[in-house]
C-alpha positions in Angstrom: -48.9 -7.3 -30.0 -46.3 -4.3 -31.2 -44.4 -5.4 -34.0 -40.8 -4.1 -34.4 -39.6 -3.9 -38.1 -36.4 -2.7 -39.6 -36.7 0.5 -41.7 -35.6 0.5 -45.0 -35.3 2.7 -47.9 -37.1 1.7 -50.9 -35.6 2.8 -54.2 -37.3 1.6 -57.5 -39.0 -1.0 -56.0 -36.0 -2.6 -54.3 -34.9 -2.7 -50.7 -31.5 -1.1 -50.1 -30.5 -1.6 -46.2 -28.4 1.4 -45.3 -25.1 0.2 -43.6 -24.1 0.5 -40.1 -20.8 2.7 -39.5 -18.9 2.7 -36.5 -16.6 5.4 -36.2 -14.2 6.1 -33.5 -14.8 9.3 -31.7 -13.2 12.0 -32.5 -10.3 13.6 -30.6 -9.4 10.2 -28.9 -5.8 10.2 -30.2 -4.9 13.8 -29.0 -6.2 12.8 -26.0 -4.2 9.8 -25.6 -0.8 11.5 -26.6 -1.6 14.5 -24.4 -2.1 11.7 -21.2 1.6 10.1 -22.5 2.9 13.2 -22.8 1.6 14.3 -19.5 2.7 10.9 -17.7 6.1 11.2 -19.0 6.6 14.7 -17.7 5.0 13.2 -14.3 8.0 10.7 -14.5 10.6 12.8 -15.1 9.7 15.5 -12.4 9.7 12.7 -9.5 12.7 10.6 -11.2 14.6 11.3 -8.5 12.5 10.2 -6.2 10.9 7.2 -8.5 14.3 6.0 -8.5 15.0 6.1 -4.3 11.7 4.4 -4.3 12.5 1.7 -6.5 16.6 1.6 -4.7 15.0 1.0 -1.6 12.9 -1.9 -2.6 15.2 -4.4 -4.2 18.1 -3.5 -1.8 19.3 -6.3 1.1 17.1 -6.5 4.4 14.8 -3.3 3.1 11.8 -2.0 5.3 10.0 -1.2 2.3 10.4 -4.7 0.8 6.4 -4.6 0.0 7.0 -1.2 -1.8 6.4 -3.0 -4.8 2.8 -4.2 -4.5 1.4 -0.9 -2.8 0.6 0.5 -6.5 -0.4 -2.7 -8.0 -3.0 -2.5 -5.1 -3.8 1.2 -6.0 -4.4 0.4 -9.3 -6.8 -2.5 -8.6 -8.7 -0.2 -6.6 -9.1 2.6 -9.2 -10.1 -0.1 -11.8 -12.8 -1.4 -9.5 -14.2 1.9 -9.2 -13.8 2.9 -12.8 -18.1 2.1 -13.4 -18.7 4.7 -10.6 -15.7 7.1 -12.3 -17.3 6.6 -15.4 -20.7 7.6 -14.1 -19.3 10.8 -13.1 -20.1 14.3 -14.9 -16.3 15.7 -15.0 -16.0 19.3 -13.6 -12.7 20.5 -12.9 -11.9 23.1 -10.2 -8.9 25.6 -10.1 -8.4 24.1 -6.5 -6.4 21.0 -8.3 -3.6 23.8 -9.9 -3.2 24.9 -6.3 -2.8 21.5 -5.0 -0.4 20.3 -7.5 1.6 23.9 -7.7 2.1 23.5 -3.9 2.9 19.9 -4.1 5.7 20.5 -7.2 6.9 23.3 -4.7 7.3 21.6 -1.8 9.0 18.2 -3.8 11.2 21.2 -5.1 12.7 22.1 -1.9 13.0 18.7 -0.8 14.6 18.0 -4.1 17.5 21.2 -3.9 17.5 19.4 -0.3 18.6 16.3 -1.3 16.0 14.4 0.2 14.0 12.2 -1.9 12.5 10.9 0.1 10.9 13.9 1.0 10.1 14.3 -2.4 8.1 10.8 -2.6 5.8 12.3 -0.1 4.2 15.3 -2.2 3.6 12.9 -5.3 0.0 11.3 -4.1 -0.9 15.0 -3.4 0.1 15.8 -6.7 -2.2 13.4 -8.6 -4.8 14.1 -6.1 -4.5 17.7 -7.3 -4.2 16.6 -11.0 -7.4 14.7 -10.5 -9.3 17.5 -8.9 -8.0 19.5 -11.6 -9.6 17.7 -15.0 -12.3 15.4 -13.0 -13.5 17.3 -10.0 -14.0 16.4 -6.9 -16.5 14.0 -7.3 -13.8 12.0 -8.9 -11.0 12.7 -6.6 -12.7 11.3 -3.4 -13.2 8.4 -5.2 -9.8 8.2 -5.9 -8.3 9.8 -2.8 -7.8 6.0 -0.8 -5.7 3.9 -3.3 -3.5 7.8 -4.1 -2.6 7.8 -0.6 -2.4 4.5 -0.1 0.9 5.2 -2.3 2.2 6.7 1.1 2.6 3.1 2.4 5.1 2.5 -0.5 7.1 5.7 0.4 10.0 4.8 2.6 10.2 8.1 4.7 13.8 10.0 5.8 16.8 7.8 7.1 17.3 9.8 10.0 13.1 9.1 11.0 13.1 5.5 9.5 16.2 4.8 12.1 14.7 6.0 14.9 11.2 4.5 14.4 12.8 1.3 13.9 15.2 1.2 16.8 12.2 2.3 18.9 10.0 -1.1 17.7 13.1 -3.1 17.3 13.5 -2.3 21.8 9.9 -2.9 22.5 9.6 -6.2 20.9 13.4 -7.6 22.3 11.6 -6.1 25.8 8.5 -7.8 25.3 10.2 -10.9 23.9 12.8 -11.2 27.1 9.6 -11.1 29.5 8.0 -13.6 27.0 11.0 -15.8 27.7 11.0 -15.2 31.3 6.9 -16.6 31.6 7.8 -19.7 30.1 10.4 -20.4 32.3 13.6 -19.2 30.3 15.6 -16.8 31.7 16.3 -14.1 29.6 17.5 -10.3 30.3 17.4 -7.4 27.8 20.7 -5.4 27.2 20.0 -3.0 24.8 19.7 -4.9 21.4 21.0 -8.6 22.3 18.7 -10.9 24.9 21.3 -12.8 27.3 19.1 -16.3 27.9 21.9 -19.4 30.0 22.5 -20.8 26.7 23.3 -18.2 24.1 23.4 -14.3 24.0 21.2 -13.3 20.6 21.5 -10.3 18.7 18.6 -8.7 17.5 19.4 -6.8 14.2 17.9 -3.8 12.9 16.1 -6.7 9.8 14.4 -8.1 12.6 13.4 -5.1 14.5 9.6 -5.6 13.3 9.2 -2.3 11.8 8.9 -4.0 8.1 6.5 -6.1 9.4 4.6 -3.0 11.0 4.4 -0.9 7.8 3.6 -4.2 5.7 0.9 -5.5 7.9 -0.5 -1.3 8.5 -0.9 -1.3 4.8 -2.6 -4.8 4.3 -5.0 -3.3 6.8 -5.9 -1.0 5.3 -6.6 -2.5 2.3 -8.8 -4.6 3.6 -10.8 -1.9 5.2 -11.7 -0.8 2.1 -12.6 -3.7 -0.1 -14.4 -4.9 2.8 -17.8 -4.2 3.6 -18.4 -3.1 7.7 -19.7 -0.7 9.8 -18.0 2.1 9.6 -16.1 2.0 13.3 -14.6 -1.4 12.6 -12.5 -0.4 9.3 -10.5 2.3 11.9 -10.2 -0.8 14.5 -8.8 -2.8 12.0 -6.1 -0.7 10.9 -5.5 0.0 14.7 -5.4 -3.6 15.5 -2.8 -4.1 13.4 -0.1 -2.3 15.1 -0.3 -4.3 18.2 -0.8 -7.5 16.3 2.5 -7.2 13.9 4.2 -6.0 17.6 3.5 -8.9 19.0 4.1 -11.7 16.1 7.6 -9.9 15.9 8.1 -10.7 19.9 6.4 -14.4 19.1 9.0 -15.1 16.2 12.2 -13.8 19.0 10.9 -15.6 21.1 10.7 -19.2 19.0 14.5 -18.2 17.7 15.2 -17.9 21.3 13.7 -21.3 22.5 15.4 -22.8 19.0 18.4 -21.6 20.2 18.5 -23.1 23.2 18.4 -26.3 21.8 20.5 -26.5 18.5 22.7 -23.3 18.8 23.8 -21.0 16.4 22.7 -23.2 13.0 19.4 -23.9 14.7 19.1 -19.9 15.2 19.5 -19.4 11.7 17.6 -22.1 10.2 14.5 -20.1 12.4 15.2 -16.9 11.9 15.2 -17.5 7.9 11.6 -19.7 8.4 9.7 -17.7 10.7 9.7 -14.6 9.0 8.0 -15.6 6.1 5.2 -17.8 8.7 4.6 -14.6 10.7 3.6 -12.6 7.8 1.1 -15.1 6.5 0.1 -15.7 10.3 -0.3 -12.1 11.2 -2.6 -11.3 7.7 -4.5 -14.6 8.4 -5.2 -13.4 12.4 -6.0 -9.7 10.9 -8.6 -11.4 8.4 -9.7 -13.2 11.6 -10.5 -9.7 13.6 -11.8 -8.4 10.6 -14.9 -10.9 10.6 -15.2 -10.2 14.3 -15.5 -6.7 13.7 -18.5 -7.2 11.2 -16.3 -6.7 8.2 -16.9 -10.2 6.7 -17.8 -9.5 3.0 -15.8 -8.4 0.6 -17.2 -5.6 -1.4 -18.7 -6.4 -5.6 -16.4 -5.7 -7.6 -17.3 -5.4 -11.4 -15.7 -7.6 -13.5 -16.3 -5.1 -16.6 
């Protein structure tokens, strides 16, 4: 049997046990001041658009009222992967200095543009590039899903954010009036109201769908990712959830409708201000539904240290 014993040092006959040191490797403070340092110049470059982000958010009826949990999700993701980042030899390549120069130069222009929004845009390309830059690329495709998945959080132009919610705000009072129609209800579309025989309902641009589109295309494709799947279903089940948040918007019309019909204008309210919240959970607890169909079941192991 091998025997393991401490060694010692023996000095005139008596047994003096050297001490352990721990010692903090060196070079850790600069490093840390040099990443503050760099994050607050990161923070003052995109402060203009930082600021529209966070604006858009908090403000009344806003598209982008998820904004807030896209990088909390980003950052889960990158601290379930930091074993595997960790594992990683760094080596940085000159190709991240081009990405982020271009990505500073194009926020630039969109900045002497006035368009911050614009500006939002080139910031995941920017870390990508800052990551490519001091880790490689080994470390950047690791972190390329929850950078981009920032875009989610980036509400886009006015003049593109208007039209792509007019255009899903005429599908769904479409689909919603021949909804009505099969059960019996007569109901004509005329542009953004619904004309049923007991009440004419407006259909503002809050309750268009679209924030229900961009919310539900972004828990999608979260789920893709911490799920485990073949690889066609995590596509599917991003696509899926267009025409799934498309048609919950036409469903909760539709039951504000029929509400209508029977208590009037208080009775439209009191649904309209309950059934947004019940489609959310509805439509992400029909997506989860699709995703078992489609094989992606399991979630993936996520280390707990």
């Amino acid at each position: 049997m091998a025997e393991i014993a401490a060694r010692s040092k023996q000095t005139r006959g008596k047994t003096v046990s050297k001490p352990v040191r721990f010692a903090a490797p060196r070079g850790s403070w600069p490093t840390v001041v040099a990443c503050g340092v760099a994050a607050a110049a990161l923070v003052a470059a995109y402060w203009p658009a930082l600021s529209f982000w966070w604006t858009t958010w908090f403000e009344k009826d806003s598209f982008y009222s998820h904004g807030p949990f896209v990088p909390v999700a980003s950052a889960f993701i990158i601290w379930a992967n930091h074993k595997r980042l960790r594992g990683l030899t760094p080596s940085p390549s000159k190709w991240g200095y081009a990405l982020m120069v271009a990505a500073m130069f194009c926020g630039w222009l969109a900045w002497m543009g006035a368009s911050a929004s614009v500006m939002g845009f080139t910031l995941p390309v920017f870390l990508f590039g800052c990551v490519v830059a001091t880790l490689g690329f080994p470390a950047a495709r690791l972190m390329a899903f929850p950078l981009f998945l920032l875009w989610f959080a980036a509400p886009p132009p006015e003049s593109l954010l208007t039209g792509l919610s007019l255009r899903v705000q005429l599908l769904s009072i479409r689909a919603a009036a021949a909804g009505l129609d099969f059960l019996g209800i007569g109901a004509a579309s005329r542009g953004t109201f619904i004309d049923t025989p007991a009440l004419t309902l407006e259909v503002g641009s809050a309750c268009s769908g679209y924030r229900l589109v961009v919310s539900m295309l972004a828990i999608a494709a979260f789920f893709a990712y911490v799920r485990r799947g073949p690889g066609w279903s995590k596509p599917s089940l991003v696509a899926f959830a267009l025409p799934l948040s498309l048609a919950a918007n036409s469903v909760r019309i539709v039951t504000i409708a029929i509400v209508g019909q029977f208590w009037g204008a208080p009775g439209v309210t009191a649904a309209h201000n309950l059934t947004g919240y019940m489609m959310l959970v509805t439509t992400a607890g029909l997506l989860l539904l699709f995703a078992r169909m489609v094989g992606c079941a399991r979630y993936k192991e996520i280390p707990l240290a």
